[in-house]
N, C-alpha and C positions, 0 to 999 in steps of 0.2 A: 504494500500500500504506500502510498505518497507521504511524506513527510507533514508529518504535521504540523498546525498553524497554530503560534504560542498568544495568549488570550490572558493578558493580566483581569484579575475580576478583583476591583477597588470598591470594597462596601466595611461600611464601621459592624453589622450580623452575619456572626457565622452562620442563623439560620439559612440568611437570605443568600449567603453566598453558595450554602448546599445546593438549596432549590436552582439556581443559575447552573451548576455544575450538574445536577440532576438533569435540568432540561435538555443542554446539549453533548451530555455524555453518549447516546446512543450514537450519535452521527457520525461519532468515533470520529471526527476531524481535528478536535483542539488537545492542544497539552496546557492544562491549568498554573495557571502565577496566583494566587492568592495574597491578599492585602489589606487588614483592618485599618489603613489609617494611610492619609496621604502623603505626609510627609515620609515614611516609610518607602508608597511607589514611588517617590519623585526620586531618592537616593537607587533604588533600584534600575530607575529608569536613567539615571545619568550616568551605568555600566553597562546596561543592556538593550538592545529594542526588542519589543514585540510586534505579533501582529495585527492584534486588535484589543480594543479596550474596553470593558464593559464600566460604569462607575457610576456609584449612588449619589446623593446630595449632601447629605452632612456624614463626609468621611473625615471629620479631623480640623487642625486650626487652618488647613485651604481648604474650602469645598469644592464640592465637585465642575461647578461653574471654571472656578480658577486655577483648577487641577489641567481642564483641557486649555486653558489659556495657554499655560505654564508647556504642555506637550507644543502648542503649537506656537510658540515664540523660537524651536529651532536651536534649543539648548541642553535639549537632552539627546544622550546617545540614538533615541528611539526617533527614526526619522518626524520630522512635524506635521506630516500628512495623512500618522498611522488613523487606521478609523477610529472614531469614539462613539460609544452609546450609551445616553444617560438615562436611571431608571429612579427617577423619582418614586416615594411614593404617593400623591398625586399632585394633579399641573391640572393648568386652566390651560386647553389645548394651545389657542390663537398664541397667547403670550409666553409660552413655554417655548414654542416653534420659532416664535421672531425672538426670544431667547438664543435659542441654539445654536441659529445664524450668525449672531453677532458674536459668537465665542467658538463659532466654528465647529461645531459640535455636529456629527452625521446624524442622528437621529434622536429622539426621543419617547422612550415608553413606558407606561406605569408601569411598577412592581408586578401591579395584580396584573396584568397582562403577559405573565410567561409563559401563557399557551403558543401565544404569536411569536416568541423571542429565538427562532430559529427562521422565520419567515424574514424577520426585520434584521437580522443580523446578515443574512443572505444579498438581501437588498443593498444596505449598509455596504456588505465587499463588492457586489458587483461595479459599484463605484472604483474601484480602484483595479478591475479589471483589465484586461486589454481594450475593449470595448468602449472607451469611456465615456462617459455620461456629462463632461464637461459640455455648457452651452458654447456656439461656433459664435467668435469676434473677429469682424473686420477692424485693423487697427492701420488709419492714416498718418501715419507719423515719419515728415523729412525726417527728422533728427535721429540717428542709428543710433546712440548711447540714451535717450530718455524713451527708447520705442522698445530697446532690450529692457529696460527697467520695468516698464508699463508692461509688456508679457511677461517678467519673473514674477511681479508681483500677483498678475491676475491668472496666472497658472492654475491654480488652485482651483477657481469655479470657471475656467474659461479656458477653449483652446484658441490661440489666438494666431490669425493670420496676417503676417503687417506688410504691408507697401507703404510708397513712400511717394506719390507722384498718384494725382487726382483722376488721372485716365487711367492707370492701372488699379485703380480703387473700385471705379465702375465698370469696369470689364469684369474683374474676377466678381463681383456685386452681382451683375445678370447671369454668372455659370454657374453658381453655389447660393445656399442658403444662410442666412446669417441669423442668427437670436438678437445680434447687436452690432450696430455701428459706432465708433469709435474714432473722432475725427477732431486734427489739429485744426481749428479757426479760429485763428489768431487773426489781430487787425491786418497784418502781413499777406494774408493769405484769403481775406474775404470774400471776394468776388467768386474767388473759384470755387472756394467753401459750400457758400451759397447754392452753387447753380450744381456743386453734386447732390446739395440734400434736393434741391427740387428734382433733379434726376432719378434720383431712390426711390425719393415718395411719388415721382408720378410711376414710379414699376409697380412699389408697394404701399399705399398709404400710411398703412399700418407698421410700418418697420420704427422698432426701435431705434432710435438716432442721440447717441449723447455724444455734444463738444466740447473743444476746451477752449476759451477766449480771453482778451485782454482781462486784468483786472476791474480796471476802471469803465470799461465800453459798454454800457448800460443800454443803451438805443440798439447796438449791436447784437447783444442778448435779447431783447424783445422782438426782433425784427427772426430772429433764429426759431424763434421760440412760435410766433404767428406762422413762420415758414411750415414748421411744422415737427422740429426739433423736439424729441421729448425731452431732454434735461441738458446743463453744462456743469462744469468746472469751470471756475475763475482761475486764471495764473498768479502767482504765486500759490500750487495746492499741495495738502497732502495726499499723499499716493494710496494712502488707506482710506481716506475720502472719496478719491474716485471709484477704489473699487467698490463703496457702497452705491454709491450713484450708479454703475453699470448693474448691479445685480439687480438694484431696485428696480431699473428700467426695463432689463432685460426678464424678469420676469412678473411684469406687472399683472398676468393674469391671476396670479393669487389672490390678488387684491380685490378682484370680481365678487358678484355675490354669487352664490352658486344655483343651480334649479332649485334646489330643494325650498334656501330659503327664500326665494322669488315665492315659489308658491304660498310660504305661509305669508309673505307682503301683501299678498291678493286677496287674504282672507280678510286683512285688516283695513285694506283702502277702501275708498268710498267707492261705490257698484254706477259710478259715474260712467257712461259712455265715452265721454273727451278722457278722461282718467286712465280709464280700461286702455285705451288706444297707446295713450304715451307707456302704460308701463307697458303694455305686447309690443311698442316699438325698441323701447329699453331692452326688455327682453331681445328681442330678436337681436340686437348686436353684439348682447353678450353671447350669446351663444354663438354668434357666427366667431367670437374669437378664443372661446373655449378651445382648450388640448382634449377635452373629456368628449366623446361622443354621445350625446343625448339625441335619443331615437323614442318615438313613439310607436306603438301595436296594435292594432286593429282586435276584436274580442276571437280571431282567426289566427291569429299571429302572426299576420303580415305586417309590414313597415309603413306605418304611412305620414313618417315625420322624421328628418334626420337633419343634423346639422354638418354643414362645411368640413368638421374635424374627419369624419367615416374615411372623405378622400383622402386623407393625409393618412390614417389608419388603413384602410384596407386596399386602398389603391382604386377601387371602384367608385364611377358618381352614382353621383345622389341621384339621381332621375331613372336612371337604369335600376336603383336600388328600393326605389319605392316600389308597391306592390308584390314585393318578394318578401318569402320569409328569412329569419335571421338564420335560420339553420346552413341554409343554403350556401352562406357564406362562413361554414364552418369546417374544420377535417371529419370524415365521416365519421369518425370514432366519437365524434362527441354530439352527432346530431339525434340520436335516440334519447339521450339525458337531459338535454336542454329545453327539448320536446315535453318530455316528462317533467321538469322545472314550471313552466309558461303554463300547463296541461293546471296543475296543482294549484298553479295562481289565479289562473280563470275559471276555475270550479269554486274558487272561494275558503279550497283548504288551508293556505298560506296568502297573506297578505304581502308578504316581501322576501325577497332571498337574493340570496349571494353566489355566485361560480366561478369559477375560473375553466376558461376552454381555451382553444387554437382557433382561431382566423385562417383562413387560406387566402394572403394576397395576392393582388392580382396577377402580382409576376412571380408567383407560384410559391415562394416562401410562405411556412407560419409565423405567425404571431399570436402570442401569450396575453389575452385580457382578461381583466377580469368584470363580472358583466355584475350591475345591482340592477334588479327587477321589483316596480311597486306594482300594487292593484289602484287604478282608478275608477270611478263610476261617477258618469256625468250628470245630470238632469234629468236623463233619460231610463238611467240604470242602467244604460249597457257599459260591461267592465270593457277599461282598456287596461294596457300595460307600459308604462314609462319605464327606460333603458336608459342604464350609462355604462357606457364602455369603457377601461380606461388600459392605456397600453403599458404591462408588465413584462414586458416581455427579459429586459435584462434581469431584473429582480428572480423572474424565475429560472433563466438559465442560471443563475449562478446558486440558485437552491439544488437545478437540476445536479448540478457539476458538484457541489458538497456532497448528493446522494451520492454520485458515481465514486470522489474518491474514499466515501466509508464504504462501497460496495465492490471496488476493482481495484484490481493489483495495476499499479502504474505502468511497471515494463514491460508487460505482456497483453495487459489488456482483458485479461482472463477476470474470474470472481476471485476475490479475497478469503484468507481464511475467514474473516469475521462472517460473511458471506455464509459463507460453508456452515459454519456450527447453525445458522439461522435454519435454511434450507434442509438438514440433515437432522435436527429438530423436527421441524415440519414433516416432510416426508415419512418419519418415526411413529407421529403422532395421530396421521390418517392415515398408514398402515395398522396401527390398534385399531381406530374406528372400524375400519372394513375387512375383515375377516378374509374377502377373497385376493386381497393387495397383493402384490411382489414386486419389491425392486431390486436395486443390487448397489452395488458401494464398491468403485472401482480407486485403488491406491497405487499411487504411478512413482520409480524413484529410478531416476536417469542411473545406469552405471557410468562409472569413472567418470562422472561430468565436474569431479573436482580436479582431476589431472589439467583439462583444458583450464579451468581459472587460475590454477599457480603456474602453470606454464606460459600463459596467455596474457594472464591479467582479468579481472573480473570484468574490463569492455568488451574485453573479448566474447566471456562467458556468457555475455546480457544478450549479445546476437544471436547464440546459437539459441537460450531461453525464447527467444522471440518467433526463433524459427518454429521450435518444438509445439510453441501454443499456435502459431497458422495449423502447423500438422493435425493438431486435436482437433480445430476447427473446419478442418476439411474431410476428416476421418469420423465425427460423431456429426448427430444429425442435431439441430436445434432444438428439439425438444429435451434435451437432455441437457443438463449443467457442467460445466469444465469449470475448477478452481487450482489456482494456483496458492499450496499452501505453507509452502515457502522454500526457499533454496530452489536445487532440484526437484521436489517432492508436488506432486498435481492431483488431484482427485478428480473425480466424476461421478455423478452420479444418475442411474438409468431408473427412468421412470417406466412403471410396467413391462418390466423386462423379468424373464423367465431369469434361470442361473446358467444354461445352454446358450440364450441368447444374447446374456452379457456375458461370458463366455466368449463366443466371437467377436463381439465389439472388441473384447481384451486386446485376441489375437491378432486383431487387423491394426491395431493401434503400436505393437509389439512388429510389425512385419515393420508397418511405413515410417517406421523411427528405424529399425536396423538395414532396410533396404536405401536413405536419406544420406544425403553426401549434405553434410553442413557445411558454410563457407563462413570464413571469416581470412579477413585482409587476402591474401593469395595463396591460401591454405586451406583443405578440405578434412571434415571430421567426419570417421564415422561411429556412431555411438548406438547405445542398445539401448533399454529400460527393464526393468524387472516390476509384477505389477503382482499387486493383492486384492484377491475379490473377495467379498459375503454377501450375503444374502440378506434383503433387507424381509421378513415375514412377521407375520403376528407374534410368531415363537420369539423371533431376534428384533426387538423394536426397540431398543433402546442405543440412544446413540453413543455413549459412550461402549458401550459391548461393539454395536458395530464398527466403531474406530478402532477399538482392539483390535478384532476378528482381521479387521482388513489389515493394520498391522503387523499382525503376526503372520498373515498369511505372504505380504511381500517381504519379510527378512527369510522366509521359506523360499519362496524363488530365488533370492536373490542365493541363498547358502546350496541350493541345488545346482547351481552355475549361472545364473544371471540370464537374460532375454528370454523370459519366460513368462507365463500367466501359473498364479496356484491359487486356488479356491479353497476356501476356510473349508474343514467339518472337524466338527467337534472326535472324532472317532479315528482322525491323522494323527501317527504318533509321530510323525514331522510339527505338524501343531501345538499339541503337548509340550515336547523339548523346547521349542522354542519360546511359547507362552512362557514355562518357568526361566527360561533363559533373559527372557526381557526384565520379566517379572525380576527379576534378581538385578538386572542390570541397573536397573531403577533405584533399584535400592542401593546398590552401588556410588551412582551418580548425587544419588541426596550425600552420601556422605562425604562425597568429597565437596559438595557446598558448602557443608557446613564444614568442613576441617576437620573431618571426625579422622584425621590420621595420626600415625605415631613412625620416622622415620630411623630406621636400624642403619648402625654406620662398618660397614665388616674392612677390618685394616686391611692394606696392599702393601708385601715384605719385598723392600728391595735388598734382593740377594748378594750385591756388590759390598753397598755403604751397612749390611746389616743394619736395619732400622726398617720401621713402615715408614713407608714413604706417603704416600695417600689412602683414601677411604671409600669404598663404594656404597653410592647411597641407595637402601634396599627399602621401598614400600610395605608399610601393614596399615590395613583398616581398621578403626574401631568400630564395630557393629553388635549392637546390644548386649557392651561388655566382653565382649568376643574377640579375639585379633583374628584377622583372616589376613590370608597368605598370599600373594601376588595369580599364584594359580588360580585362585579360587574367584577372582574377579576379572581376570584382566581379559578373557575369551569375551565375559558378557558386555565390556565398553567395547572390545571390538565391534562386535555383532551390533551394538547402537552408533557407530561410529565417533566414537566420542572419548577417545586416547586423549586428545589433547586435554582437557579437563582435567584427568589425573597428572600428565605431565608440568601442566601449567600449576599444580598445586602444589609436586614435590621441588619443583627449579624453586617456587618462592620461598618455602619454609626452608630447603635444604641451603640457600643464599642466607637468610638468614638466619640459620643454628650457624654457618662460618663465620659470622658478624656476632654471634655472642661466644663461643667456644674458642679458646686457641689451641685445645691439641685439634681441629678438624684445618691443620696448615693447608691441606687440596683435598677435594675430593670429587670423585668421577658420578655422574650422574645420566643411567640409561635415558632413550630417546624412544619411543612409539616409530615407527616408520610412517605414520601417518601423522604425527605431529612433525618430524622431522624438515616435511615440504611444505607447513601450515604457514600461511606469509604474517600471522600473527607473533611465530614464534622466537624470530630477533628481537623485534620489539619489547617482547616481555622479558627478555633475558636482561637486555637492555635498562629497562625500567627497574629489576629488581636488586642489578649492580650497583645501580646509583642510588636506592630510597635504602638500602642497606652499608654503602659504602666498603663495598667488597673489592679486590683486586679481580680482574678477570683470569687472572694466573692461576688461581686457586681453583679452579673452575676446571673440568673435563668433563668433557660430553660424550657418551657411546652408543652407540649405533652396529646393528646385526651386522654380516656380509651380505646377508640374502637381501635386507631392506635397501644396505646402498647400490648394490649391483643391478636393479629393477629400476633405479634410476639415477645411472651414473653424474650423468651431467650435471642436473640438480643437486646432488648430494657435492661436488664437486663444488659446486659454486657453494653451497651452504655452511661446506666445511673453512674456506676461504674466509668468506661472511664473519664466522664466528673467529679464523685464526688470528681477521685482523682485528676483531673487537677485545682478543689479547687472549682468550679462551684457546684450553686445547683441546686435541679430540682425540679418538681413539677409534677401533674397528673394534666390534664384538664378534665373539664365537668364532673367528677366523677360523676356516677349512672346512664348515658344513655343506656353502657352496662348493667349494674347492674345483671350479671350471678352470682358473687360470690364475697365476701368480701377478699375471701384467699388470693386472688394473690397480694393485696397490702402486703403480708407478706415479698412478693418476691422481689420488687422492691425497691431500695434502694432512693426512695425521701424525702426530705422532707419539700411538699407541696402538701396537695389533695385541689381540687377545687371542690368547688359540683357543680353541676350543677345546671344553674340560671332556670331551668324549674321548678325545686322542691323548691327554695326560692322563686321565684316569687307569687306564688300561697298557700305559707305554713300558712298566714294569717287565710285564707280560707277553707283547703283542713287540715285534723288531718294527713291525707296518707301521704303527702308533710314535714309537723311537721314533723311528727315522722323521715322520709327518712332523712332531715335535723340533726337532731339531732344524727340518727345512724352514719351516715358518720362522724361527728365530733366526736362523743364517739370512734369508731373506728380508727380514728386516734388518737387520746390522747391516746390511748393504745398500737398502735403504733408508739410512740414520734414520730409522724407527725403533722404539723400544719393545723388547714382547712382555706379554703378561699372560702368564701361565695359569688357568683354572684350574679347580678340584683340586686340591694341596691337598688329599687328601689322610699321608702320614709320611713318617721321618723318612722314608724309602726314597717314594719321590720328591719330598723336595730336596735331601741331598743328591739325587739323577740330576733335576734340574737345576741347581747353582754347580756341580760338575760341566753340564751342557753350556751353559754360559748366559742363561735367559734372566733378562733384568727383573721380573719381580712374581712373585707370587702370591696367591688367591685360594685361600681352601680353608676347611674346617681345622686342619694340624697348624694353621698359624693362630685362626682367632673365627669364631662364630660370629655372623651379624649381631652387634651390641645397641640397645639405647641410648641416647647421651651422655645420661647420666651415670651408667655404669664402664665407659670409655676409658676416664680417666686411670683407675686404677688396674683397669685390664692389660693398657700400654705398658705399665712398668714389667705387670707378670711376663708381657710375650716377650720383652725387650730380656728380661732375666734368662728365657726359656731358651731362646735361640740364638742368641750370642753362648751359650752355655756349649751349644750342641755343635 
């Protein structure tokens, strides 16, 4: 999913500040900043920005009024244009709203109105969208440095377009629309001044027109003003003056009365004839400059009254549009509702109501209004129906767009987990109801799709994800849901589908991912998936069982060899093992969150300088008082894939017992082969040298044959990586692979371990001998050290310091010890074997 949008909420009640977070916590779009008091957000705000700001009225010794002043004076870290919404708890509308304006405030809405506080908050961003909702200004300005000022300043509610030369003023005037004119006339400049506003207004009567003129030129001004000018500026002004003068002008139709209350004017004016006339001619002008479309309805539901504004909304005239119904001019999807809306109003069940539909403009785009319908009845008692339309259309794309990204994964485009648990709920819920239901629960997990991210880079990784979710999309049928639930990992889920014939969906989805040549930069991938199915029925309806089920059934395909489909039954004793295998694993992985470990340190005897030379660091878990033993857990984080966790847990504690302990002078610390190539795991090495203040010297890292030889190069560069971060490394179990001697040419360690299979038995075995001895002659030729396993009694390790091998590892020098009991065991070994 999309990153989410950080949202300070500035109220003095923690009730009220729940309920706020209650309300838009489902949409799962914002990450919460909480704040009783203002002067608190303003220090907050002067290291941070957000992206929206929700704030009550009495937060503190600023209120909320001066709180958004203080955002928008341009002194805090948080840009001065971020949105604001103020929530009183209650306001006199008219004066709360010419409020807002003047402190720049995006909206205003009581407390008690948190039903709407996702609608208005919608509204609210789509201001600040790509889209923008600024009004268009023509700005006539010769002077380039007070014409840049005059559009920095009026950015804000205005996009402004400037010339500078009175013929290029009225050219662009007749190809575009303007909300406002914006024009130097100065004494300097009158004549011409003059004869563009008469050019304007004879295009458009009605065009808003504000100038700027001499101070003192008083006859000037009135003659501007009869021309037909709606407001000026005098010179000498200030620039936050002008901008109220343009917005005033620029939207003077607020200041209209509206239908509603015209009609209650009629109830109270005298039933005069002459009377009647002038307020219907009143009326009639206001509405020919209404933005709002007000339509009248016949007791049929035809149009048989519409004002000016329809054209500008729907793109159709008015004449064409009278005697049709509104439907007509709607997406089919919503002309059965609307029907049944009007239907309800003219039978006299509902007096008034409210919707929101789509328009179909005339050049084929929708648009989003939202329609208020009253019931009238005349003299006659036949019911009509009065209409206002008014255009929401941005307000609702940008609700639509908060739905999508709490519903869709951003890179792909696919549904989201949060998605998923909704749907997979559902689906659970009316398979109990209906007894004859069946669906299916399909779990999808790319193989090796982590090879291409550390090799690649995770830009890389996001194209071929892109790829994968077209393939879903062209391989399942729409009826059906694809989620992407994070990482590599996809679900799906098949709505009435037998278990046979999600089953083959599996397959086909399983063919067109491994028959699929992925591209990225000039390099082609070919990759597989491993996938878990179950069955969704009356018996298995519950979603969590079902998440399991499909679960365990894809680490079965995937431990059976990978590109495959396996299907849950309870009666698989592939199912069983593994269930308990996760089952355990889980419980694994909580303990190493919580640090439930205890780290054993087994000394390394250098056979030269007699003495231990280092320490290898050996894992045990504490689980319900219990130690368990590295076998006993380590297969089940494989199977979840999730080594690095334990790795990341022992590097940190094992860094720092070096940082409290001084007999642990170095000590070596095995590596996962899947954490080895994790691009997290310099970083943390990294980060745990410095917050403990450790030498990287002391430090050795070891790593299988078989893990670095699967990927040499990598392991090659990671060994490098760590040599020059001062760390040294080591090869493990040298000689299990035992293909070839070469590649230690390659690897820049310096520590090979032979493998305790071949000391154990080198007593015994000349084949063992001799593998002993190679491996050490070969590293001494390689100035590499060797490190001898299994020590297991006085036999071999005096064979081996005989042989010449720098250090040894076994139970005859010293058992893995705890910290605590280190100290005193050093002195006994250091007695023992110097003795011998």
């Amino acid at each position: 999913m999309a990153e989410q949008l950080t949202l300070l909420i500035l109220n003095a009640s923690d009730t009220e500040r729940s309920i706020i977070k209650k309300t838009l916590s489902n949409l799962d779009v914002f990450q919460f900043i909480e704040s009783d008091d203002s002067l608190a957000a303003l220090q907050l705000l002067k290291t941070r920005s957000v992206d929206v700001i929700i704030t009550g009225l009495n937060v503190g010794r600023i209120d909320g009024w001066r709180f958004a002043r203080m955002v928008r004076s341009g002194l805090l870290h948080t840009p001065k244009n971020t949105p604001i919404l103020l929530t009183p708890p209650t306001y006199c509308e008219r004066i709360a709203e010419t409020t807002a304006r003047s402190y720049s405030i995006d909206a205003v809405l009581p407390f008690e109105r948190q039903d709407i506080l996702p609608q208005v908050l919608a509204n609210v961003l789509s201001t600040h969208l790509e889209k923008s909702s600024r009004l268009n200004l023509l700005l006539l300005e010769p002077n380039p440095q007070r014409a840049e000022e005059i559009c920095q300043h009026l950015a804000l509610n205005f996009a402004c377009t400037h010339v500078t030369s009175h013929t290029a003023a009225l050219s662009l005037y007749l190809q575009n629309q303007y909300a406002i004119v914006l024009l130097d006339a100065t004494s300097t400049r009158s004549e011409s001044a003059k004869q563009l506003v008469e050019n304007i207004l004879k295009h458009n009567p009605n065009q808003a027109i504000v100038t700027i003129i001499d101070n003192r030129d008083a006859d000037y001004a009135e003659q501007l003003l009869l021309l037909g000018v709606t407001d000026f500026v005098r010179e000498p002004y200030d620039i936050s003056i002008l901008s109220k003068v343009c917005d005033h002008a620029a939207r003077r139709e607020d200041f209209m009365v509206s239908y509603a209350e015209f009609a209650e004017k009629v109830e109270q004016l005298s039933r005069s004839e002459q009377r009647y006339k002038d307020l219907f001619s009143a009326h009639q002008r206001i509405l020919l400059h209404l933005n709002t479309v007000v339509m009248e309805l016949d007791e049929t539901g035809l149009i048989r009254f519409i004002n000016p504004a329809w054209e500008q909304l729907s793109g159709h005239g008015i004449k064409m549009s009278l005697g049709h119904e509104l439907t007509e001019f709607t997406v089919p999807q919503n002309r059965k509702p609307l029907r049944d809306v009007m239907a309800r109003i003219l039978s006299g069940h509902e007096q008034q109501a409210q919707t929101e539909i789509r328009l179909m403009h005339k050049n084929g785009r929708e648009v989003w209004v939202e329609c208020r319908f009253q019931l009238i009845k005349n003299s006659t008692s036949r019911a009509t129906i009065t209409a206002t339309l008014d255009n929401i259309h941005e307000r609702k794309e940008a609700e639509l767009q908060l739905r999508h990204l709490a519903l869709h994964d951003t890179l792909t485009g696919l549904h989201n987990r949060y998605y998923f648990d909704q749907q997979l709920n559902n689906l659970c819920n009316e398979t109990r109801a209906a007894e004859d239901e069946e669906h299916a629960l399909i779990y999808i997990d790319l193989d090796h799709f982590k090879i291409i991210n550390d090799s690649k880079g995770h830009q890389q990784g996001d194209i071929v994800l892109k790829e994968v979710a077209e393939l879903f999309n062209h391989n399942i049928d729409d009826e059906h849901l694809i989620f992407r639930i994070g990482g590599d990992e996809f679900a799906v889920l098949l709505k009435h589908k037998s278990l046979l014939d999600a089953h083959l969906i599996a397959e086909s989805i399983c063919m067109a991912i491994d028959s699929h040549q992925f591209h990225s930069e000039e390099q082609s991938y070919a990759i597989s998936c491993s996938i878990g199915l179950t069955q969704i029925t009356t018996e298995n309806c519950d979603p969590s069982e079902c998440l399991k089920q499909a679960d365990i059934a894809l680490y079965v395909a995937k431990s059976l060899g990978r590109n495959l489909v396996h299907c849950y039954s309870k009666e698989d004793s592939h199912n069983n093992a593994m269930q308990t295998g996760l089952e355990w694993g889980h419980n694994v992985r909580q303990a190493l969150q919580n640090n439930q470990i205890e780290l054993h340190y087994q000394p390394i005897w250098d056979f030269k300088r007699a003495q231990v030379a280092y320490f290898e660091v050996l894992l045990r878990l504490k689980i319900n008082d219990e130690l368990i033993f590295p076998n006993q857990f380590i297969p089940s984080l494989e199977m979840l894939n999730d080594t690095y966790l334990m790795d990341q847990c022992v590097i940190r504690n094992a860094i720092h017992a070096v940082s409290q302990h001084r007999d642990l002078n170095q000590i070596a610390i095995n590596l996962s082969a899947q954490s080895f190539l994790d691009e997290r795991l310099l970083p943390h090495i990294q980060d745990c040298l410095v917050e403990y203040q450790v030498s990287p010297a002391k430090i050795i890292f070891e790593i299988t044959e078989s893990a670095s030889i699967n990927n040499l190069n990598a392991t090659r560069s990671m060994i490098e990586k760590l040599n020059d971060l001062g760390c040294h490394f080591s090869i493990d179990d040298f000689g299990t692979g035992f293909s070839t001697f070469s590649y230690l040419k390659q690897l820049p360690a310096q520590h090979v371990k032979i493998d305790g299979s071949f000391v154990r038995d080198m007593l015994n075995d000349p084949i063992d001998h001799a593998l002993v001895k190679a491996v050490h002659d070969i590293s001494q030729s390689l100035d590499k050290r060797s490190v001898a396993e299994y020590v297991e009694n006085e036999e071999i390790f005096d064979a081996l310091k005989e042989i010449g091998v720098d250090y040894g590892q076994g139970y005859y020098i010293s058992r893995p010890l705890p910290i605590e009991k280190l100290s005193l065991a050093l002195k006994t070994i250091l007695l023992e074997k110097t003795a011998s």
